[in-house]
C-alpha positions in Angstrom: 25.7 123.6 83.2 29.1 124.4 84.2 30.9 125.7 87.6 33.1 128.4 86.7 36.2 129.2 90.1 38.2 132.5 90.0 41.5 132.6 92.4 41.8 135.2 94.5 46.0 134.8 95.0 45.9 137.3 97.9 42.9 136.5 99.9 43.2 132.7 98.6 39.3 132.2 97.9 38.1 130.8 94.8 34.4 132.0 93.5 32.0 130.1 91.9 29.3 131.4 89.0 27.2 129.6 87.1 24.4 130.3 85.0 21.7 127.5 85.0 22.0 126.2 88.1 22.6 126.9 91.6 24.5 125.4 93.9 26.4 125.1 97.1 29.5 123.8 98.4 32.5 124.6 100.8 35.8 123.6 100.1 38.7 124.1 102.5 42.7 123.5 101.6 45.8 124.2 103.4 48.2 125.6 101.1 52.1 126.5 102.2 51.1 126.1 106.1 47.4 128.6 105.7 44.6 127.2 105.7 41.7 128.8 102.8 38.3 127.9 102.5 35.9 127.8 99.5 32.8 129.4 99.2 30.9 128.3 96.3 27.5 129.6 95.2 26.0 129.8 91.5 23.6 132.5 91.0 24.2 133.7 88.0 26.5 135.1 86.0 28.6 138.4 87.1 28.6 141.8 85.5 31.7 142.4 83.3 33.2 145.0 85.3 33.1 142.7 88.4 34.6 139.9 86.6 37.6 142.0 85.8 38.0 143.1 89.5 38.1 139.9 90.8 40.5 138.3 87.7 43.7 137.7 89.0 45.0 134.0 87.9 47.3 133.5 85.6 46.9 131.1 82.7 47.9 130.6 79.5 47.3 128.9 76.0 50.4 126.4 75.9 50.2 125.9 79.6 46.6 124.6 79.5 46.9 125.8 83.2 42.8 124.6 84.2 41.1 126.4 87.3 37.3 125.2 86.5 35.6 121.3 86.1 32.8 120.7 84.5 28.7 120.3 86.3 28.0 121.6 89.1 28.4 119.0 92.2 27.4 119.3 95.6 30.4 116.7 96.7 33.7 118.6 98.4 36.8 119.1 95.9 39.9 117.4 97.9 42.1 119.8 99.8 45.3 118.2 97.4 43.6 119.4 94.5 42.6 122.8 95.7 46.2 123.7 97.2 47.7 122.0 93.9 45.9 124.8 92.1 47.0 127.3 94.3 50.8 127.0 94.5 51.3 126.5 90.9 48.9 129.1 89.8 51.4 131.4 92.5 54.6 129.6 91.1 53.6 130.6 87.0 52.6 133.9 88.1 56.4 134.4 88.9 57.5 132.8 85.7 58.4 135.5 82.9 56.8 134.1 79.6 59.4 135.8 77.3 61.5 133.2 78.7 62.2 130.0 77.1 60.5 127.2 79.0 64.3 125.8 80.9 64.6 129.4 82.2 61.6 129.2 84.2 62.1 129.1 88.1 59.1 126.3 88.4 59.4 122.6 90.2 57.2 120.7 87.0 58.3 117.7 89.0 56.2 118.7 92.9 53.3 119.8 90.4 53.1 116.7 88.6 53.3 114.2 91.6 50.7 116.9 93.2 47.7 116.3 90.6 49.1 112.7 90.0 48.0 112.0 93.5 44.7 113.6 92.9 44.1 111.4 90.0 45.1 108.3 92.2 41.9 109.5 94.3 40.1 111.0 91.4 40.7 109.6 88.1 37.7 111.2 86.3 39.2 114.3 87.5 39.6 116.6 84.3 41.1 119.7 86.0 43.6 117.2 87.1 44.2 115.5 83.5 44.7 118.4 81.9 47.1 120.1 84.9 49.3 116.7 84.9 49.7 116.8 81.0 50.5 120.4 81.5 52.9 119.9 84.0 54.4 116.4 82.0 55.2 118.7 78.7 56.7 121.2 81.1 58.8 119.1 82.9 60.3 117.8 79.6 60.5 121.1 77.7 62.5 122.5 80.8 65.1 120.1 81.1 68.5 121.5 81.4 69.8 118.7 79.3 67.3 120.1 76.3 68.9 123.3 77.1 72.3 122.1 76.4 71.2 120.2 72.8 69.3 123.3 71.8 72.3 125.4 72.6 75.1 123.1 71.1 72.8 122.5 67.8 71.6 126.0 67.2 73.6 128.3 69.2 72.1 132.3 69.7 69.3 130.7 66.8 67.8 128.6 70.2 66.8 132.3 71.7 65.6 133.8 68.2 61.8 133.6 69.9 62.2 135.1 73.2 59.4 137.0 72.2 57.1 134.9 71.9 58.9 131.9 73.9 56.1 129.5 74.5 55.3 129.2 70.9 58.9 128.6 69.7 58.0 124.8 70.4 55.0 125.3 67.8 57.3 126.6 64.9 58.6 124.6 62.3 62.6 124.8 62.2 63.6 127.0 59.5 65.4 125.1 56.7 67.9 127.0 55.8 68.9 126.8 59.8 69.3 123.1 59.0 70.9 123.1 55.7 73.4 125.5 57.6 74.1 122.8 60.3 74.3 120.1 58.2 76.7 121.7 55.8 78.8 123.3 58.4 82.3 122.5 58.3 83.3 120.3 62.0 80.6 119.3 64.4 83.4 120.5 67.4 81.6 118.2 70.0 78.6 117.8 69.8 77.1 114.5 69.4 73.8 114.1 67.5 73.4 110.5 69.5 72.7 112.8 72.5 69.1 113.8 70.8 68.2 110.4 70.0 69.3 109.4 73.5 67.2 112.5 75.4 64.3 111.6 73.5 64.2 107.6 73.8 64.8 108.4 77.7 62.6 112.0 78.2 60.5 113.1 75.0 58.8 109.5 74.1 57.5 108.7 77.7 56.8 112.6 78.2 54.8 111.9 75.4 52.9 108.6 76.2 51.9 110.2 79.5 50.2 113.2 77.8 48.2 110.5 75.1 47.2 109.0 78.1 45.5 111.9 79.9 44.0 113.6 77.1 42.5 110.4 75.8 41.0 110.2 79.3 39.7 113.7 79.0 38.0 112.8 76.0 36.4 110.4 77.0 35.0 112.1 79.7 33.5 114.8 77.3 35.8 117.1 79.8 35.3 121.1 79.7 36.9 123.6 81.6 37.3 126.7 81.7 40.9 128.8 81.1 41.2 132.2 83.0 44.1 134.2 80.9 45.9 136.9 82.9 46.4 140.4 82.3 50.3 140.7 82.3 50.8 138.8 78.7 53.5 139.4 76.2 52.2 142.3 73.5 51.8 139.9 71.2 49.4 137.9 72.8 46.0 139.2 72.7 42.8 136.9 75.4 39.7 137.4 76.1 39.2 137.7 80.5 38.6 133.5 80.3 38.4 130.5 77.9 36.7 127.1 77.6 38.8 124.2 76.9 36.8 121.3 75.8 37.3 117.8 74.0 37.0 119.7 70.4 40.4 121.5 71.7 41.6 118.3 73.4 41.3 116.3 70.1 43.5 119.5 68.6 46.1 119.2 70.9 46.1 115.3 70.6 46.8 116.1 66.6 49.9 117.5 67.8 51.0 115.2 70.1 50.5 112.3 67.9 52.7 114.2 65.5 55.6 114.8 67.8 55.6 110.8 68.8 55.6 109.9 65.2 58.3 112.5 64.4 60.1 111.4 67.5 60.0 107.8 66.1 61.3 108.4 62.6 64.2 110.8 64.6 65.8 107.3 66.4 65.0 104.7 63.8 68.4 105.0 62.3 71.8 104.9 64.6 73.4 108.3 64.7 75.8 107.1 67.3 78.8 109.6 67.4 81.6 111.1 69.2 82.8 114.8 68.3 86.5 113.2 67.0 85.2 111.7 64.2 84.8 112.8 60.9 81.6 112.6 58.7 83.6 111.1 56.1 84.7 108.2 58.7 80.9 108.0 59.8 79.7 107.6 56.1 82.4 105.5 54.7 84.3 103.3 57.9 81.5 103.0 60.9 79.6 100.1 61.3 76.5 101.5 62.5 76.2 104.6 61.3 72.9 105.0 59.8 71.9 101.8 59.6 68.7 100.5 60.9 68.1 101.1 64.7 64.5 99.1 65.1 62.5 98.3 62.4 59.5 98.7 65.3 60.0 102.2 65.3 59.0 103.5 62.1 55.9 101.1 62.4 55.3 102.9 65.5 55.6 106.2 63.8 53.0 105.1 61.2 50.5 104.2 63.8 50.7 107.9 65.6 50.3 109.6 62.1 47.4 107.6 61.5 46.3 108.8 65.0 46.5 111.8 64.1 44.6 111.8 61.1 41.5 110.2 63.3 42.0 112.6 65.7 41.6 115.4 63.6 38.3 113.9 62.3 37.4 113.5 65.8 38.1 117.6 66.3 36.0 118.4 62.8 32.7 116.3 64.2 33.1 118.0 67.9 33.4 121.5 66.3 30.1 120.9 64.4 28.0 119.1 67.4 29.4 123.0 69.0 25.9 124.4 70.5 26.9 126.8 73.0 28.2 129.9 73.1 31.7 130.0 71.3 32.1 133.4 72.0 34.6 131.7 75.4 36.0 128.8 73.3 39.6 128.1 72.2 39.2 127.4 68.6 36.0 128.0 67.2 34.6 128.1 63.5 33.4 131.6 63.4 32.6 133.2 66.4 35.5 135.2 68.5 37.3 132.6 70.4 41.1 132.7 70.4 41.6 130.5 67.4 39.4 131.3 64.5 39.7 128.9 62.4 37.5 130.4 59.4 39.7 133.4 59.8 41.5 133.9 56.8 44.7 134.5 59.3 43.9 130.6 59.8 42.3 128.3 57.2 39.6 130.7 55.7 36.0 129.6 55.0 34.8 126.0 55.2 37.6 125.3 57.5 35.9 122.1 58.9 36.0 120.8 55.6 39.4 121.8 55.1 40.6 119.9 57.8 38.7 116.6 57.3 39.9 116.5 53.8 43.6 117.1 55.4 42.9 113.8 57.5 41.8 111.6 54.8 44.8 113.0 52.6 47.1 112.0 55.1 45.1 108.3 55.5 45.5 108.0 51.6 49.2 108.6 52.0 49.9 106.0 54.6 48.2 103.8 52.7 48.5 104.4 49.1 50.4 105.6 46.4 50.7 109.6 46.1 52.7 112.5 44.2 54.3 114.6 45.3 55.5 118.0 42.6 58.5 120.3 44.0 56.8 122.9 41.6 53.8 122.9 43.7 56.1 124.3 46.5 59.0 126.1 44.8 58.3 128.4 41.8 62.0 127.6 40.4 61.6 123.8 41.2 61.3 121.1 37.9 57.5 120.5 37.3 57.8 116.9 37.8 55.3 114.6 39.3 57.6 112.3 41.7 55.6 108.8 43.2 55.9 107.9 47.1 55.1 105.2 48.8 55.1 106.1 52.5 53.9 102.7 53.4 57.0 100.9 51.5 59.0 103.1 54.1 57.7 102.3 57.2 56.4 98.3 56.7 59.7 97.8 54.5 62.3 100.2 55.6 66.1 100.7 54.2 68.5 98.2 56.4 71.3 101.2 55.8 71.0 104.4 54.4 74.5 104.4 53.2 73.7 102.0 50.8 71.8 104.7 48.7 74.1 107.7 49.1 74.7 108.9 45.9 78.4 109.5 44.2 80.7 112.3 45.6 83.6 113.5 47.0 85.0 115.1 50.3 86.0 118.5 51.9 89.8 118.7 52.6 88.8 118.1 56.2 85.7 114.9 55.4 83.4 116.9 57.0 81.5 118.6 54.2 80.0 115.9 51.4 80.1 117.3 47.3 77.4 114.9 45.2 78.6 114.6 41.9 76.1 112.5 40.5 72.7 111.7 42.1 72.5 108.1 42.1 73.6 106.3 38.7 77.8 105.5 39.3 79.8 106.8 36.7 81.3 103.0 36.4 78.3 101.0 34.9 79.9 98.0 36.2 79.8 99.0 39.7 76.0 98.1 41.3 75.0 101.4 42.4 71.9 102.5 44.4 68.5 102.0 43.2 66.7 105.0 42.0 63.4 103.9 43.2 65.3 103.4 46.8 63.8 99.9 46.9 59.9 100.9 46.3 60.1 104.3 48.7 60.2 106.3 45.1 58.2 103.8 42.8 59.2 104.5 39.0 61.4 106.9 40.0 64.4 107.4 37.2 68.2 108.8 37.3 67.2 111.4 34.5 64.8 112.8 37.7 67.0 112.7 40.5 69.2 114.7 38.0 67.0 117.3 37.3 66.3 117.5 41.4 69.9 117.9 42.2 70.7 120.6 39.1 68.3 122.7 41.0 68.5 122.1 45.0 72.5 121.5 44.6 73.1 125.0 45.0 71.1 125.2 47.7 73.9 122.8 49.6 77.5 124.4 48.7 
């Protein structure tokens, strides 16, 4: 039983189908000084080729943008939540998606405080949830001060995705790009504190807002229903509309709870710095540098990871309770949704399964012992089994990282660091870093690290 509304932009009507039940309702707004009302009426399910003539919204899969709520209800939608729809539905149809998200002519802020206020009326409202986690990532991603981080730390490499822009925040960073940054000689003036700073002030609560409202829209059992518009990059291939429901929602949440715990780890340690100083200074002379920000914060970062391992059980058991059509869904198993996950473009066959045995791999280690082989990842890298203890690192972590930097020497300038042996000191007097970096690395040995460094050194000069 669901009530699905197309938008109309230039007549400003929405239509209502539904195909079980019927139903009737008029709903009036006043958007931008005019005022529109609502006919609804559910007989049924239209033919394809009037579906296509009356499809003009635009919508999208990052922007989660919702236009449908689930049932079918008598009661009148509130005119704030119908004109909330409207204008930003008008304002993203002007946005060009090739363009990274700061680049976009859209006021997140007026859209947020918009379905924020229908939630204050409405809080079971899960249009409304998803629109005001929408607009929450939105508002962070286009921040000018993330413009000027991403441009400072990668340069032309920030624009590398333009086309496909709304995905770039999807990708992994390329580790080369990193070793490249790391490695480079002079910082100029850039100061890496500014990252931890944007996301302890932006990223974190951005962040705790969206856990919020999807964890209210599961709870609700929420569906709605995603209408995809026809002007897409090349790339990007949608069926005319798509159902969002709590299967995708626990999805989403996976990623979510990764970025917080990411975000955690990123501003445990101090990287306080100014542009004038040299890494050399920083490694050897500062007094914070790298030491232990808030011991809190990697505990916190354990607690989202293991969030994100129960949410991904929690996606597995919705995607196999699945009785309806998937043919409309966002991810599906095996039917033509968007995101196929038994597509071998995807996770192949028994992808369910895949997936819950990723969640209890990640449980087992958070909470146990595991090993970890290079070889398994690297053709050319030593066939050694290497022990972790994740745990040891966030319930006991390192008080200051500098303590364990191995031996080595400086560029002419300090800025570029030469290891010249991996953790035993040539002086056997001196007391030199443990190899087992205090129960992180259990039974870990020099003769290891040695073989590690002999073949990613080359990787780093």
């Amino acid at each position: 039983m669901r009530r699905f509304l197309k938008v109309d932009l230039l007549e400003g009507v929405r239509y209502g189908v539904d195909a079980e039940v019927q139903c009737w309702c008029i709903t009036s707004a006043s958007v931008r000084g005019e005022q529109f009302t609502m006919w609804q009426r559910t007989s049924g399910l239209e033919r394809p080729g009037m579906k296509k003539r009356r499809l003009s919204g635009l919508l999208f899969l990052v922007t989660t943008l919702v236009l449908a709520v689930s049932g079918c209800s008598t009661e009148k939608s509130g005119p704030t939540q119908l004109s909330c729809m409207v204008v930003l539905e008008s304002d993203l149809a002007k946005a060009d998606m090739e363009e990274l998200p700061w680049e976009w002519d859209v006021d997140f802020q007026q859209h947020l405080e918009c379905f924020e206020s229908v939630l204050e009326s409405d809080p079971g409202n899960d249009d409304a949830l998803l629109l005001a986690a929408f607009c929450r990532i939105m508002l962070t991603a286009s921040d000018d001060e993330l413009e000027r981080i991403m441009g400072e730390l990668f340069g032309d490499e920030t624009k590398s995705a333009r086309h496909n822009a709304l995905f770039w925040y999807l990708s992994l960073p390329d580790p080369e790009s990193v070793r490249n940054i790391i490695r480079a000689g002079g910082r100029g003036e850039f100061v890496f504190s500014d990252i931890q700073e944007f996301i302890t002030d932006e990223v974190l609560p951005s962040l705790d807002e969206v856990d919020a409202y999807l964890t209210d829209f599961e709870e609700l059992n929420g569906v709605v229903v995603l209408y995809t518009a026809p002007a897409l990059p090349d790339s990007t291939e949608l069926p005319d509309y798509l159902e969002f429901d709590v299967a995708d929602a626990y999805f989403v949440h996976v990623l979510v709870d990764i970025m917080q715990a990411l975000c955690y780890m990123a501003i445990s340690y101090s990287a306080d710095t100014t542009g004038a100083e040299t890494l050399q200074y920083l490694i050897e002379d500062d007094a914070d540098f790298l030491t232990l920000n808030d011991a809190d914060f990697l505990t916190s970062a354990e607690s989202e990871l293991m969030e994100a391992a129960n949410h991904l059980d929690d996606a597995c058991e919705a995607l196999e309770v699945e009785s309806d059509d998937q043919a409309w869904d966002f991810i599906t198993v095996c039917e033509a949704g968007w995101v196929v996950l038994e597509d071998d473009d995807v996770l192949g066959p028994d992808a369910v399964e895949t997936l819950s045995d990723a969640a209890q791999l990640l449980r087992e280690a958070l909470t146990e012992q595991s090993t970890v082989n290079p070889h398994d990842y690297e053709e050319d890298a030593p066939d050694i089994d290497i022990p972790v203890s994740l745990e040891s690192l966030f319930h006991d972590p390192l008080p200051d990282l500098r303590d364990y930097m191995p031996w080595h020497t400086w560029s002419v300038d300090g800025e570029t660091l030469y290891v010249t042996e991996p953790i035993t000191f040539p002086d056997p007097e001196f007391d030199g870093p443990h190899p087992g970096y205090d129960g992180v690395f259990p039974d870990m040995t020099n003769e290891i690290w040695r073989l590690l460094h002999e073949w990613e050194g080359p990787h780093w000069r």
